[in-house]
BALOBA-1460 file (C-alpha; in Angstrom, 3 decimals):
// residues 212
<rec num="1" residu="x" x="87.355" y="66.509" z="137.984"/>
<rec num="2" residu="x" x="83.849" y="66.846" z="138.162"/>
<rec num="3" residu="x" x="83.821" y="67.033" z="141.913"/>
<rec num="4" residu="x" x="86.771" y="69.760" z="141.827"/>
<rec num="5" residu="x" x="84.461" y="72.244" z="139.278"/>
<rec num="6" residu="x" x="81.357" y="71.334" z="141.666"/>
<rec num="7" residu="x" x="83.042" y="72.595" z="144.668"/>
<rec num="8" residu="x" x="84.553" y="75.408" z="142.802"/>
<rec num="9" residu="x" x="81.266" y="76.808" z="141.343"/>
<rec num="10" residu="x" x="79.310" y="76.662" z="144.937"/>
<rec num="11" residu="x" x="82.535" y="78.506" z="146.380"/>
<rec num="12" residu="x" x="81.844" y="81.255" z="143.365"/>
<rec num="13" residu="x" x="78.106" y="81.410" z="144.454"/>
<rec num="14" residu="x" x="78.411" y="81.558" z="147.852"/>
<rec num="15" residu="x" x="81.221" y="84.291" z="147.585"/>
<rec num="16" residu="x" x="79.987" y="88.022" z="148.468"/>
<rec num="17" residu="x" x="82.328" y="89.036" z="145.610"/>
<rec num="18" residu="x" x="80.351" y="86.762" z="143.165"/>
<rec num="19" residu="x" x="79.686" y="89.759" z="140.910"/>
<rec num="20" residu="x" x="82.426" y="91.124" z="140.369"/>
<rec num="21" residu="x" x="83.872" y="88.411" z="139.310"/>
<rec num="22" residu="x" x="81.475" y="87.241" z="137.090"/>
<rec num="23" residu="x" x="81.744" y="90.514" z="135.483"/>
<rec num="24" residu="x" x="85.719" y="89.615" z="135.244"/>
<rec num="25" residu="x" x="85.269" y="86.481" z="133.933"/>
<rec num="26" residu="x" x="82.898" y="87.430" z="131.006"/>
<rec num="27" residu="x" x="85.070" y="90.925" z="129.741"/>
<rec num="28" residu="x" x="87.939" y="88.720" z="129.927"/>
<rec num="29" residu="x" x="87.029" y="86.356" z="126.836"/>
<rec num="30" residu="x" x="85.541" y="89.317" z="125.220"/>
<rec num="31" residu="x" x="89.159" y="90.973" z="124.013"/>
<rec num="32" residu="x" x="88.374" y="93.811" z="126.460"/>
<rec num="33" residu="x" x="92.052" y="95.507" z="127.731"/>
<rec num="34" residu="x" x="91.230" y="93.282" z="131.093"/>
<rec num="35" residu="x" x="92.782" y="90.411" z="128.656"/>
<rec num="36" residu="x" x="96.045" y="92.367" z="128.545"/>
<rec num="37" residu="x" x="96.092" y="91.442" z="132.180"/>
<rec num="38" residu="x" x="96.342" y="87.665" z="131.766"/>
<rec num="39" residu="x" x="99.581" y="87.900" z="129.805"/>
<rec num="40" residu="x" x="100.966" y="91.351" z="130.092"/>
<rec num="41" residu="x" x="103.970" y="90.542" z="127.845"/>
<rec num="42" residu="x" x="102.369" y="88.991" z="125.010"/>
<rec num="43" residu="x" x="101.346" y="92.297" z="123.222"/>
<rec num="44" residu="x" x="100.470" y="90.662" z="119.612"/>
<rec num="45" residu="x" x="102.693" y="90.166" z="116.561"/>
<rec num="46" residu="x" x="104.831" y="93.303" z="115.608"/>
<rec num="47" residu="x" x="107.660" y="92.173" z="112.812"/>
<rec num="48" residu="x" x="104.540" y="92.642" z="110.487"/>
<rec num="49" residu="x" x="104.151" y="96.243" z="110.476"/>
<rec num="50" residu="x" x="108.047" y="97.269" z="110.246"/>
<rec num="51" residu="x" x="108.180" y="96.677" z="106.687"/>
<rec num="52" residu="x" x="106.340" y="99.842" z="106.280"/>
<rec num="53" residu="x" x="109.897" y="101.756" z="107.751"/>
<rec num="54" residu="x" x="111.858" y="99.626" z="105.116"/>
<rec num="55" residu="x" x="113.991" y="102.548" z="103.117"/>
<rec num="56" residu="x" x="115.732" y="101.728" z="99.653"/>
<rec num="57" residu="x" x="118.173" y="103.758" z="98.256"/>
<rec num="58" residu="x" x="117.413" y="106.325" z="95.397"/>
<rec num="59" residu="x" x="116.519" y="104.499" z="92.066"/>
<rec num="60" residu="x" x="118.627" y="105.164" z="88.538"/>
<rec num="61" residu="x" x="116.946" y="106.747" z="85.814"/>
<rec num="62" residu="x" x="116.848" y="103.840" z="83.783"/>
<rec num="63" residu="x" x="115.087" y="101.261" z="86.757"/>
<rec num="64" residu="x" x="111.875" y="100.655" z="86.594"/>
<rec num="65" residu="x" x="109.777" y="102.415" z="88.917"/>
<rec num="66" residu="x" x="109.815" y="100.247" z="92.610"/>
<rec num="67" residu="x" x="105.868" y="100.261" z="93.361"/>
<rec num="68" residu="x" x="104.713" y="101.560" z="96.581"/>
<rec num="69" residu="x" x="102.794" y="99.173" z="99.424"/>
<rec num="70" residu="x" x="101.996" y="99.620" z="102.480"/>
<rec num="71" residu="x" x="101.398" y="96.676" z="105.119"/>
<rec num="72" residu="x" x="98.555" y="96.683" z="108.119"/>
<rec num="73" residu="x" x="96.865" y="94.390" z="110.396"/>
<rec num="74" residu="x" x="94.577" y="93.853" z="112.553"/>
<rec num="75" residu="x" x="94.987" y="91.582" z="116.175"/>
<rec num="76" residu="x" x="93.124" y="89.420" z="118.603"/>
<rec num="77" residu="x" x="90.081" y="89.367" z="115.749"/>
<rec num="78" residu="x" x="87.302" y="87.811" z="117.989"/>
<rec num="79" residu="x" x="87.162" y="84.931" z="115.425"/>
<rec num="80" residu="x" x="88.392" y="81.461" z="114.107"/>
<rec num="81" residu="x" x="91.399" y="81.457" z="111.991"/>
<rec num="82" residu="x" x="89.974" y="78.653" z="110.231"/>
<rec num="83" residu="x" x="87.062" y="80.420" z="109.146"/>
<rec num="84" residu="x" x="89.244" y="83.530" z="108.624"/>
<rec num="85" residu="x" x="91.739" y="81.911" z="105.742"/>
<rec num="86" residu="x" x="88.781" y="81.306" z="103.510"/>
<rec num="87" residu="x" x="87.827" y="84.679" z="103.677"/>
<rec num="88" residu="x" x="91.420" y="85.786" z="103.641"/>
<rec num="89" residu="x" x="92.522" y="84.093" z="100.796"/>
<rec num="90" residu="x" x="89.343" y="85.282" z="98.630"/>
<rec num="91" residu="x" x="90.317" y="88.972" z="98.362"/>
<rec num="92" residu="x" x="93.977" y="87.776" z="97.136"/>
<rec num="93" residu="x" x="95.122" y="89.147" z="93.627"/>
<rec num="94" residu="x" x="92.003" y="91.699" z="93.414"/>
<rec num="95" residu="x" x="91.989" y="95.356" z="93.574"/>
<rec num="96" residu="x" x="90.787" y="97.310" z="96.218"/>
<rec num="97" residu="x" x="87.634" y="98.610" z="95.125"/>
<rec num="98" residu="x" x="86.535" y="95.172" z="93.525"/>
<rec num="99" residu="x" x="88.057" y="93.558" z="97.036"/>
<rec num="100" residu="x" x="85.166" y="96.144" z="99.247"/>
<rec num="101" residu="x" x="82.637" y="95.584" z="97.110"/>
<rec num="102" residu="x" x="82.651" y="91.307" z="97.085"/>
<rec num="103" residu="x" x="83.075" y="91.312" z="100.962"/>
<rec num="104" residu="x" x="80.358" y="93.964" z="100.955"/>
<rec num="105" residu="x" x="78.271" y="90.916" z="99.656"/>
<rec num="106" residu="x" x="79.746" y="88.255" z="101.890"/>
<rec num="107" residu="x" x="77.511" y="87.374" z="104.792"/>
<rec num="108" residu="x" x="80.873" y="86.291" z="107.092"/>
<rec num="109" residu="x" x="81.978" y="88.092" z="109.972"/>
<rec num="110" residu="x" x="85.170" y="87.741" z="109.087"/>
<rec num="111" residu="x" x="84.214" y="89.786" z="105.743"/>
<rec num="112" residu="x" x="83.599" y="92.771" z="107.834"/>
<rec num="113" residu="x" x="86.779" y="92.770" z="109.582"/>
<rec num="114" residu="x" x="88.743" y="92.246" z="106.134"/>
<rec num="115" residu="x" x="86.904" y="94.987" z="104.637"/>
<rec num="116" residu="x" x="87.935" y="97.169" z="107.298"/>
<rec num="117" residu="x" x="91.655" y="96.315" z="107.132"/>
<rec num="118" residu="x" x="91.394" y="97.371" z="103.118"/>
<rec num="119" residu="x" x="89.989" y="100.212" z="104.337"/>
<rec num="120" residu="x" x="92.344" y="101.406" z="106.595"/>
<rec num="121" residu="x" x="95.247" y="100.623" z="104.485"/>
<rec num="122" residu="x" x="93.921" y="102.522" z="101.856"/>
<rec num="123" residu="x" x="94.109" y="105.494" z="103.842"/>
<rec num="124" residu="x" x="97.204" y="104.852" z="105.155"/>
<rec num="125" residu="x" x="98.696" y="104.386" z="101.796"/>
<rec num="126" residu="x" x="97.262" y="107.871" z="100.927"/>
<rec num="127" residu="x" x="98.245" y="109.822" z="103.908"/>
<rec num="128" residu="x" x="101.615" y="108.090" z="104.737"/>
<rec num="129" residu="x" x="103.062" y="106.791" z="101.615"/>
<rec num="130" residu="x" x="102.275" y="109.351" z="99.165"/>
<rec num="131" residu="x" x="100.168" y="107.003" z="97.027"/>
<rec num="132" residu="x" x="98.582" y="109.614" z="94.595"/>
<rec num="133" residu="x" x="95.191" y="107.454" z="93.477"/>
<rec num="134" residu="x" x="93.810" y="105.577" z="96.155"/>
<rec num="135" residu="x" x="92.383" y="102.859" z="93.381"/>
<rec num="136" residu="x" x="95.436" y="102.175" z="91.808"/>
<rec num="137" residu="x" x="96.028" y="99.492" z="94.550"/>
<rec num="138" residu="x" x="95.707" y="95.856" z="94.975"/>
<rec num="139" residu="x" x="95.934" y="93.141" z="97.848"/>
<rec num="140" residu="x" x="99.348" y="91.419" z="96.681"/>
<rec num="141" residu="x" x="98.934" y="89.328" z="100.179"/>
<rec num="142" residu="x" x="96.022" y="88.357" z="102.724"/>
<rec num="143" residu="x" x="96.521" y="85.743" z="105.077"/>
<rec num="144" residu="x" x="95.664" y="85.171" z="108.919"/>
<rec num="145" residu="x" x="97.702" y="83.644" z="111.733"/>
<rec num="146" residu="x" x="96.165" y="82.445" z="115.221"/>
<rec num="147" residu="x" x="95.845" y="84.395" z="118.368"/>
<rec num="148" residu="x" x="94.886" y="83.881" z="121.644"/>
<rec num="149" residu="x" x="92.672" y="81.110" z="123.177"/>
<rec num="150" residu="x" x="91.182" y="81.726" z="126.049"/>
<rec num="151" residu="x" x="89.567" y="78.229" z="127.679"/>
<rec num="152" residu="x" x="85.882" y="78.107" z="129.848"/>
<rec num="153" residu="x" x="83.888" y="75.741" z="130.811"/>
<rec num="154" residu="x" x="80.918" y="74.776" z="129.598"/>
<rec num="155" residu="x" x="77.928" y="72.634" z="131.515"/>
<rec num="156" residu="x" x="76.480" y="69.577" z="130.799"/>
<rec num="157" residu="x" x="73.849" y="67.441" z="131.951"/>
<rec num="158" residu="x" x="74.503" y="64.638" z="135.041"/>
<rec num="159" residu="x" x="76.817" y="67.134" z="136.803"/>
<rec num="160" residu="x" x="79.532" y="66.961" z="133.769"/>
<rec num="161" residu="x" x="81.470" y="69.852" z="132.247"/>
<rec num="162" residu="x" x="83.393" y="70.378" z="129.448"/>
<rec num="163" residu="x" x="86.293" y="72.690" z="128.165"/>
<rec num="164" residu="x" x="85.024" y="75.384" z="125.831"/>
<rec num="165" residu="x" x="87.612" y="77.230" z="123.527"/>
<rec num="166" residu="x" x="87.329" y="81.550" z="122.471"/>
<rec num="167" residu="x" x="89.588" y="81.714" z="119.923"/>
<rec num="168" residu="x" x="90.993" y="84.716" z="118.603"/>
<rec num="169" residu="x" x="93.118" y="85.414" z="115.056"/>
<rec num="170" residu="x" x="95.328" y="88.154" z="113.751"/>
<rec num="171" residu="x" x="95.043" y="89.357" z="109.695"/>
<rec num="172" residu="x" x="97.551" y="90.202" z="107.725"/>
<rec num="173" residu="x" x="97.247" y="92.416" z="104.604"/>
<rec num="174" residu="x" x="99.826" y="94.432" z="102.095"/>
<rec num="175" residu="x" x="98.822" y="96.319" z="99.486"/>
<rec num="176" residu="x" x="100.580" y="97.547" z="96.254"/>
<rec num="177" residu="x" x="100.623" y="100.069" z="93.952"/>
<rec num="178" residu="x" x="99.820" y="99.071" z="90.492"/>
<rec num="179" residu="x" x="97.623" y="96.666" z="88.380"/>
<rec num="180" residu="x" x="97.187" y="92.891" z="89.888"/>
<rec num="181" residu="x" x="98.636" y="90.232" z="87.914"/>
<rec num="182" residu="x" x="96.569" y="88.325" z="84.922"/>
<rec num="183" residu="x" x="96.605" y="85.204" z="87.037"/>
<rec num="184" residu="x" x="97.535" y="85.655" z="90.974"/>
<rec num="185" residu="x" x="97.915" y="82.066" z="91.677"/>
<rec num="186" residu="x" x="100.583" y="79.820" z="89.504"/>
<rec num="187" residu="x" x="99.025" y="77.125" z="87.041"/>
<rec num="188" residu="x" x="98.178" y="73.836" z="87.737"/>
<rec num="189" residu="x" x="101.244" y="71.431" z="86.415"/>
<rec num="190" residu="x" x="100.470" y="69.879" z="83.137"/>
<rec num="191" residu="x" x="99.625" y="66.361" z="83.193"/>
<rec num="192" residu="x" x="101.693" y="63.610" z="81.319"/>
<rec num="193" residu="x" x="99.121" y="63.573" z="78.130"/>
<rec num="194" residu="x" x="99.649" y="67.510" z="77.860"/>
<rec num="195" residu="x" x="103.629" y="67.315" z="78.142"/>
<rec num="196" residu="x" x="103.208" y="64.280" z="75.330"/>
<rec num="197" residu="x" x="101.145" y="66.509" z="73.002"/>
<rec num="198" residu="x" x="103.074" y="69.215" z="73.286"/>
<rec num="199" residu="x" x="107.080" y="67.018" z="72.483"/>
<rec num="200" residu="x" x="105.011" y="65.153" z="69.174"/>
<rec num="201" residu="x" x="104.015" y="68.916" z="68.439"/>
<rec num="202" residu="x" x="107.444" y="69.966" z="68.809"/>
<rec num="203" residu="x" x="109.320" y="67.527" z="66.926"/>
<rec num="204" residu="x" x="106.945" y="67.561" z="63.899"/>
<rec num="205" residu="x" x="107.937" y="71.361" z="63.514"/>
<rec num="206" residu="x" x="111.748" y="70.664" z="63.929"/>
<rec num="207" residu="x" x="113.575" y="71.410" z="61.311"/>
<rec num="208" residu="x" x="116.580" y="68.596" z="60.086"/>
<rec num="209" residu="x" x="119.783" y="70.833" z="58.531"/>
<rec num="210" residu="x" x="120.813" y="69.462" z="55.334"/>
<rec num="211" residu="x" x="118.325" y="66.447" z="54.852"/>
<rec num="212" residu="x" x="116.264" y="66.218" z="51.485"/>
């Protein structure tokens, strides 16, 4: 292996062309539309974005107002979906305005690039849902999904090499009209001591019909 990437690399070196492709090489691990041009057909998740053309029929008088949302995301995130769920699942349950302002304080990259998904949502909630206050919304969901991986190689010493990995990620976020819940996430199950407490409480208040 390390004879075939020797031979290789003094071909790419001795080539005339050697620029050019360098210069092909490094824009395509950079997300630049040269990347489109590896796999043409893979074009990045879409079902995500066609629940914003979703239309319910007319509500009765006596429903409950249905709450507008709007869903948006951003693809090929230059970025490590690990490192993007922590970020992800941070903002979850929070309103917009408090959601900007924490990643505003968040020294992540992938803050910046959450932020800016809020962001545009917002506005597209404003301009294409008819959303009439723009901070009467909340992230009801924020999650991440991988992307593409593009593989290199990387140098070592003694004539070795090793496989280097660019990964990419897509986010995910839908935002709703409304106030966020009191508690986003469900509570922790009780533990046997707590279930105990609470049956001894319970049967001490029970009431016996007809006893003395």
């Amino acid at each position: 292996m390390a004879t075939y990437l020797a031979t290789t690399l003094r071909r790419l070196v001795l080539s005339p062309h050697t620029s050019t492709r360098l210069v092909a090489a490094a824009s395509l691990h950079t997300g630049s539309p040269l990347a489109k041009n590896w796999n043409g057909h893979n074009t990045g998740p879409q079902r995500w974005l066609q629940y914003n053309k979703v239309i319910y029929p007319p509500q009765q008088p006596d429903e409950p107002a249905r709450p507008a949302y709007v869903c948006h995301q951003k693809t090929n995130i230059k970025y490590s979906p690990k490192k993007m769920w922590y970020v992800a699942s941070f903002v979850r349950g929070m309103t917009v305005d408090e959601a900007v302002k924490q990643l505003s304080f968040i020294d992540k990259k992938g803050a910046s690039y959450v932020k800016e998904a809020i962001l545009e949502a917002v506005e597209l909630a404003v301009k294409r849902h008819n959303v009439e206050y723009r901070t009467n919304l909340w992230v009801a969901e924020s999650f991440c999904g991988k992307g593409r991986v593009f593989k290199g190689m990387r140098r070592h010493a003694r004539g070795r090499s090793g496989e280097v990995e660019y990964k990419h990620c897509h986010y995910f976020v839908r935002l709703e009209e409304g106030t966020p819940p009191e508690h986003y996430y469900a509570a922790a199950p009780k533990t046997g001591e707590q279930q105990l407490a609470e049956w001894e409480e319970a049967m001490r208040k029970r009431k016996v019909i007809g006893s003395l």
